[in-house]
C-alpha positions in Angstrom: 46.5 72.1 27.2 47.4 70.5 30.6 43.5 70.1 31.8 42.9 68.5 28.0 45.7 65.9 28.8 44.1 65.3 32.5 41.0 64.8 30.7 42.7 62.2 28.1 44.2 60.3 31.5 41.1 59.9 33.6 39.6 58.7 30.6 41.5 56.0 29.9 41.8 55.0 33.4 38.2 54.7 33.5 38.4 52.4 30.2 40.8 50.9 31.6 38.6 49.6 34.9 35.8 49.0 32.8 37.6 46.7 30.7 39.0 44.6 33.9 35.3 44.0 35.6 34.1 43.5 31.7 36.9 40.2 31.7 36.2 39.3 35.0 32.4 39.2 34.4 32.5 36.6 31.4 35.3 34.1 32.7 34.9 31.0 32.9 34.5 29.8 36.6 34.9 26.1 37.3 32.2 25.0 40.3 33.4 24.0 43.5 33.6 19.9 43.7 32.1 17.7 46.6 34.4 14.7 47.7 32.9 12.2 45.3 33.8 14.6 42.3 37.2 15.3 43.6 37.6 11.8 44.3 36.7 11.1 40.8 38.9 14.4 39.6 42.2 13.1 41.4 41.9 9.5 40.4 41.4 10.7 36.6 44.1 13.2 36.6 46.6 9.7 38.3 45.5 7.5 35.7 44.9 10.0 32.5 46.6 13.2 32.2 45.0 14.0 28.8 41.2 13.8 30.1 41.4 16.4 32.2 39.8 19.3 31.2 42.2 22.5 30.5 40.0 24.7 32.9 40.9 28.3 34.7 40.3 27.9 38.5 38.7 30.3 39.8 37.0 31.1 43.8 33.6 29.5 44.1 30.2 31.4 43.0 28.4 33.8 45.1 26.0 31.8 47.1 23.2 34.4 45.4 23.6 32.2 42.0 22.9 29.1 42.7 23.7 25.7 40.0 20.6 23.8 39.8 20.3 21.3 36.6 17.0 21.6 35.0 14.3 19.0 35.2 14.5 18.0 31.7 18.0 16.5 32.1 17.8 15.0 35.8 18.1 11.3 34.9 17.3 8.1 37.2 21.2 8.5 38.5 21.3 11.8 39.2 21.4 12.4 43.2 19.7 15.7 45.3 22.7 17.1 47.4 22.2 20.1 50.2 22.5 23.1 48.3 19.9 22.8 45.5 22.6 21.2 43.1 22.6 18.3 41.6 25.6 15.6 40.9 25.7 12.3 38.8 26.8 9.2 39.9 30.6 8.9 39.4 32.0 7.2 35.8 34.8 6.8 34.2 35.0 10.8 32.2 36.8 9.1 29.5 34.8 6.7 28.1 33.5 7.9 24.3 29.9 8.3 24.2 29.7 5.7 21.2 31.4 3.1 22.9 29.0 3.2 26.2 26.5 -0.2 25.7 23.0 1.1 24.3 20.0 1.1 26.5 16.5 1.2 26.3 15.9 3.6 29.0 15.1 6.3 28.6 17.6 8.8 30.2 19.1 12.0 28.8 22.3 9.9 28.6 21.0 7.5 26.1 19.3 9.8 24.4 22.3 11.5 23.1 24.3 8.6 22.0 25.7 9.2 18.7 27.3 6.9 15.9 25.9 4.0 17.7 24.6 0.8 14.8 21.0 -0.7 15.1 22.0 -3.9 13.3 18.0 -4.3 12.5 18.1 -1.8 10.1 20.7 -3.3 7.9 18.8 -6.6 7.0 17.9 -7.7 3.6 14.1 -9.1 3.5 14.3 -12.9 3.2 14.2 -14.4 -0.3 11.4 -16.7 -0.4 11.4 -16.9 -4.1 13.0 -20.4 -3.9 10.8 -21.9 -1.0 7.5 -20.1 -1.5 5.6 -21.5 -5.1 2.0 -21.9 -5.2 -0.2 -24.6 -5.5 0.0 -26.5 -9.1 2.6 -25.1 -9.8 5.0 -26.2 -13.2 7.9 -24.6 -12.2 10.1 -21.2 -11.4 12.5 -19.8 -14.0 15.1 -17.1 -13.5 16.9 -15.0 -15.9 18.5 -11.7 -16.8 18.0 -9.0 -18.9 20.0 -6.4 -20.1 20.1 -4.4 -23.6 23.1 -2.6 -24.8 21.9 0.5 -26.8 25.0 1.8 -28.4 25.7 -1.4 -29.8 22.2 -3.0 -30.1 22.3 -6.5 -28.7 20.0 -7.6 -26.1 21.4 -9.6 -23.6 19.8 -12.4 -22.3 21.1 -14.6 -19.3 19.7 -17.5 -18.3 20.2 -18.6 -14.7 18.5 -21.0 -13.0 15.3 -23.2 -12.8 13.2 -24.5 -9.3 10.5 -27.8 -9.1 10.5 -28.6 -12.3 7.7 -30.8 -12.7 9.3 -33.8 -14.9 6.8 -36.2 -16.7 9.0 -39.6 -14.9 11.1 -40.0 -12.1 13.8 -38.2 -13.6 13.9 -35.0 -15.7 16.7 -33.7 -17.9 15.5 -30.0 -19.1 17.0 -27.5 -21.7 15.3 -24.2 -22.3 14.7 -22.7 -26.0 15.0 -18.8 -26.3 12.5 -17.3 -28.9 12.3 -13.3 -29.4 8.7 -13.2 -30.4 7.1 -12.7 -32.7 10.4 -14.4 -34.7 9.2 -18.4 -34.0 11.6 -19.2 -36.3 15.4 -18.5 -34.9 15.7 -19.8 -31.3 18.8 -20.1 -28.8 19.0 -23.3 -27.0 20.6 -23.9 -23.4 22.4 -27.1 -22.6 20.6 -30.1 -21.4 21.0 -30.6 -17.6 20.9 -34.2 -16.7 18.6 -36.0 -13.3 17.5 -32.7 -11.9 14.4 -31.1 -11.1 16.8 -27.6 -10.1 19.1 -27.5 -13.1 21.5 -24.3 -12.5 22.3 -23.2 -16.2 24.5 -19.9 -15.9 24.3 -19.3 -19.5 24.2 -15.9 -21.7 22.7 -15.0 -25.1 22.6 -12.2 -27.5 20.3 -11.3 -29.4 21.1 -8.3 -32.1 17.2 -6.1 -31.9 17.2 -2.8 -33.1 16.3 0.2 -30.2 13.1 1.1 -32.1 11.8 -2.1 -32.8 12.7 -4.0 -29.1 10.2 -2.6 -27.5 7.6 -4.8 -29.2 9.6 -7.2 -28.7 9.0 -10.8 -26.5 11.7 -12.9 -24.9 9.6 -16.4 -25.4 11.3 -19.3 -22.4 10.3 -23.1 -23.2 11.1 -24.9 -20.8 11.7 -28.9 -22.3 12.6 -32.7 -21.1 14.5 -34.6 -22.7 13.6 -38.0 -22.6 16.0 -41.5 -23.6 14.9 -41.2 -27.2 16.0 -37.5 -27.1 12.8 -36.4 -27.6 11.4 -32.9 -26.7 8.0 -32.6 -24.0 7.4 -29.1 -23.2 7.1 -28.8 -19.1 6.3 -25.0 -19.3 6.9 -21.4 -20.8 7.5 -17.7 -19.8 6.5 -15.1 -21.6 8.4 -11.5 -21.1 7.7 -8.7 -22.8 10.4 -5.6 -23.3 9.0 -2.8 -21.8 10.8 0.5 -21.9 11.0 0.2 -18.0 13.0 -3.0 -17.8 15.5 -1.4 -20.4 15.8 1.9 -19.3 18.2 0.9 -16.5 22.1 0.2 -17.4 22.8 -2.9 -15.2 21.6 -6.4 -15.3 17.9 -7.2 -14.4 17.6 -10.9 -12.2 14.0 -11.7 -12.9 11.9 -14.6 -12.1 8.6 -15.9 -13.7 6.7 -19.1 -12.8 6.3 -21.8 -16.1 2.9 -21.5 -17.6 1.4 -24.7 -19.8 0.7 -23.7 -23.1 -2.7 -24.0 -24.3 -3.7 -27.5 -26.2 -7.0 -25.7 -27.4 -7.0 -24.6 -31.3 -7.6 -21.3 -32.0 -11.1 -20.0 -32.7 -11.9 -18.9 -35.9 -11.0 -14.7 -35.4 -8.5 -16.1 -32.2 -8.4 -15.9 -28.6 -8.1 -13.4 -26.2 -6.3 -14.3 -22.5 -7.2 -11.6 -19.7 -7.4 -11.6 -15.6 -10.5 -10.1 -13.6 -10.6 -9.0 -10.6 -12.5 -6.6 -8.0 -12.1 -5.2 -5.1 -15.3 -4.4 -2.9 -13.3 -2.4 -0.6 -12.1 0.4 -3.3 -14.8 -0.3 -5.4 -12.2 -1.1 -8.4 -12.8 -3.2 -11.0 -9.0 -4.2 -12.3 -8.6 -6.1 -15.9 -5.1 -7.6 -16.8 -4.6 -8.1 -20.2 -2.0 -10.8 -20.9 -2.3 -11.7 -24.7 -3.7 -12.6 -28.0 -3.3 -16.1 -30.2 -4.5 -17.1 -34.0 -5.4 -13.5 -34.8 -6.5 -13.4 -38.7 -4.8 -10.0 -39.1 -5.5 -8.1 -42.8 -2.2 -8.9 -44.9 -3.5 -5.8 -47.1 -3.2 -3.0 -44.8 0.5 -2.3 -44.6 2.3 -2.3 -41.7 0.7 -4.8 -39.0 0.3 -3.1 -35.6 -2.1 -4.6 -33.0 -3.5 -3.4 -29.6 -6.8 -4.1 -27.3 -9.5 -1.4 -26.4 -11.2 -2.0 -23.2 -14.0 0.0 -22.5 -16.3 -0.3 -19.1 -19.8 -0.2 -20.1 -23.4 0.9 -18.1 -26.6 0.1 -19.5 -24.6 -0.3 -23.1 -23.4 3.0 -22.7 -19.7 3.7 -23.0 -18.6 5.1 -19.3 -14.4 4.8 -20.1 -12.3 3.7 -22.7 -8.4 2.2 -22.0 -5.8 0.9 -24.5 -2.8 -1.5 -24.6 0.1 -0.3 -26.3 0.9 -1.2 -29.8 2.6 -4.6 -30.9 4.0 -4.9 -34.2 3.8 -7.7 -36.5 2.8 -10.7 -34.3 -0.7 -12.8 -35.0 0.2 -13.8 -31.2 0.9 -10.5 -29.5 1.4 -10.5 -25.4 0.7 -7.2 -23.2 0.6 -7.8 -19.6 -1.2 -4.5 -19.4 -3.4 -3.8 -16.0 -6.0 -1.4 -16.3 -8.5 -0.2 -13.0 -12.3 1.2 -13.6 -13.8 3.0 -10.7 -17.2 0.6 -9.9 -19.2 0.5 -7.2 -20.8 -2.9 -6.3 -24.5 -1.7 -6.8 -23.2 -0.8 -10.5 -22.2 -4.7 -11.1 -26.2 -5.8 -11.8 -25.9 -3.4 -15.1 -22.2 -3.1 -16.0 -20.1 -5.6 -18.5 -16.7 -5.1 -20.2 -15.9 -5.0 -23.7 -12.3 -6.1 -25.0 -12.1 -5.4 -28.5 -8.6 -6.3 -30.7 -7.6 -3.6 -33.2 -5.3 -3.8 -36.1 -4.2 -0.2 -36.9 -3.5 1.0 -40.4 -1.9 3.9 -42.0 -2.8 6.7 -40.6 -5.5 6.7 -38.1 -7.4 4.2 -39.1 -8.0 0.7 -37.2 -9.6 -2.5 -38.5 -11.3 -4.4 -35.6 -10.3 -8.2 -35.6 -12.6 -9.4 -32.6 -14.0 -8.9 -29.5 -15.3 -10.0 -26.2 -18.1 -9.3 -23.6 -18.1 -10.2 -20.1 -20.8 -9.1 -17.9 -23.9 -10.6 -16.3 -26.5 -12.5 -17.7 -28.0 -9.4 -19.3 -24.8 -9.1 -21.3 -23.1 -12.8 -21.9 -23.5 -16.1 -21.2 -21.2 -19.3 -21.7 -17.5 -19.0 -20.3 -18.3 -15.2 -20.3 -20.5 -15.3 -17.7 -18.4 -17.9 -15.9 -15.8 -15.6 -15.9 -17.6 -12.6 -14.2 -19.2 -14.8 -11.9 -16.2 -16.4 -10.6 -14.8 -12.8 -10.4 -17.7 -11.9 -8.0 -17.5 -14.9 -6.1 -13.4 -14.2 -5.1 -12.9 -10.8 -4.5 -9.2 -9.4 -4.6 -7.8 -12.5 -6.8 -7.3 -12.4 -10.6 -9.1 -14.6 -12.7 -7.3 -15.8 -15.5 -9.5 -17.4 -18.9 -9.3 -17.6 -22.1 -11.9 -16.2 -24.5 -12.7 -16.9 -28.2 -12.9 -13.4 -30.0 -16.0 -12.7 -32.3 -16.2 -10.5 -35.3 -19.2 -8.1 -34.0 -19.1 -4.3 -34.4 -19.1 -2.1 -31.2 -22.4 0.3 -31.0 
């Protein structure tokens, strides 16, 4: 009994021991300073108490483990003492790390500055809507859309309009609202008098169903008004409602440059508007169509729905097919539909494109109204061929032309 209660004592002396060197092994041990860091030390612990680090001091390291900073963190300030250690140049131990000025150096220090602002970051791109406009140019409109869903009503604000180009030396505008393909009804803004920049800050409703505003256009005439109070059109902007301009909550700011309308009558099966455009370097062949006038749609067919098929061609054979989406009711639809082809520039010699105007039916059936064929001279000639020429000769930049449709049948 009295050995087992030896035993228990030694054993817990030895625990005991064990558990002191154990402590004394893993506290912390604060290096010895050289005159510039005690210098520093005093002077910080005179002016501010609070800096100074609540450290245990404890006799200096054995002179087998030496303190050497590694290469990676010596900066340009950092000075070689005696005995393999390194120091850095006295500073104030107080001063936040986001409040020391931002270098481009490239020192450890720097490198670890946190929370500090690069102003460059922050800045909006310019706006040089209201300085840049091209050459010939009638005008720049901007406006707003926004469409309310629960209730219906399509929103329409009408902001502002740039270098109007006014038939005298003065020009007095107001702009007439139109939700195609109603001609009829029209909003009108007030007239703005001696100014080519008339700011108009003024809103409109418009009450369009969800499933019908879609195919929907917001029509912008642009007018003078002259002494006699007479109405000369200086331009017009055609938008049409796409689901993604609605499909956001807020209030779109939009801006379109005035186009002139077109003085020409309409050809006997109408006119088709479209943009050109290849690009040597991607070997693309890009077609933008914009939209359709005078169509002689089929009153007998039930509901009136038109879209465009354009299909890229080889040798008269059919190599792709794209359509437009699907405008209802409207003998003067407008798309503003971009479609690419994959072409390469030895195909050009034997290639054409064929835009043909569909007016669907019930069911699946389609009536074709017209169509148009530009190509080389194999395919077209007239303003046809002028088109694709003047395609070839300015690669990158869209071509704009109108075309007179004709009623042949694809093969």
């Amino acid at each position: 009994m009295i050995g087992g209660l030896l035993l228990l004592l030694l054993l817990i002396g030895v625990s005991c021991c064990l558990w002191r060197r154990l402590c004394a092994t893993f506290t912390y041990e604060e290096l010895p300073g050289t005159p510039a860091m005690a210098t520093t030390a005093a002077s910080s612990r005179q002016d501010d108490k609070p800096c100074q680090p609540h450290a245990r001091t404890q006799p200096s390291r054995p002179p087998a483990v030496p303190f050497v900073v590694p290469p990676s963190l010596q900066g340009p300030d950092l000075v070689p003492l005696h005995s393999r250690e390194w120091t850095q140049a006295p500073q104030d131990p107080c001063t936040p790390p986001e409040l020391l000025p931002h270098t481009s150096s490239g020192s450890f220090g720097d490198a670890c500055l946190v929370g500090t602002i690069n102003p460059e970051l922050y800045k909006f791109p310019e706006d040089k809507s209201e300085t840049d406009f091209p050459d010939g140019c009638l005008g720049r409109l901007w406006f707003s859309v926004e469409y309310q869903q629960e209730a219906e009503r399509l929103l329409v604000g009408l902001i502002k309009a740039r270098q109007l180009q006014a038939p005298s030396e003065t020009c007095s505008p107001l702009v007439k609202l139109h939700l195609l393909p109603d001609e009829r009804r029209f909003l009108q803004s007030k007239t703005k008098r001696k100014t080519c920049n008339p700011q108009f800050d003024e809103h409109f409703i418009f009450q369009v169903s969800s499933k019908s505003v879609t195919q929907r256009v917001l029509k912008f005439s642009v007018y003078h008004v002259d002494r006699q109070r007479k109405h000369q059109l200086l331009g017009q902007v055609l938008f049409p409602l796409k689901n993604e301009t609605l499909a956001s909550d807020c209030r779109r700011i939009i801006w379109r440059d005035l186009e002139a309308e077109s003085l020409e009558p309409p050809s006997e099966f109408g006119d088709l508007q479209f943009c050109l455009s290849y690009n040597d370097y991607l070997s693309r062949l890009t077609v933008v169509v914009l939209r359709a006038k005078g169509l002689r749609l089929q009153g007998d067919r039930g509901v009136v729905s038109v879209f465009v098929k354009v299909s890229l061609m080889n040798h008269n054979k059919f190599v792709k097919c794209k359509k437009t989406s699907v405008v209802l009711g409207s003998v003067n639809p407008v798309y503003n539909e971009t479609f690419s082809f994959k072409a390469n520039a030895a195909e050009l010699d034997t290639a054409s494109l064929s835009l043909t105007v569909f007016q669907s039916t019930e069911g699946d059936k389609s009536h074709q109204l017209g169509r148009v064929v530009v190509g080389p001279y194999m395919y077209s000639r007239g303003k046809e061929l002028e088109h694709w020429d003047e395609m070839l000769s300015k690669p990158k930049e869209l071509v704009k032309r109108w075309h007179a449709l004709c009623r042949t049948f694809e093969p």
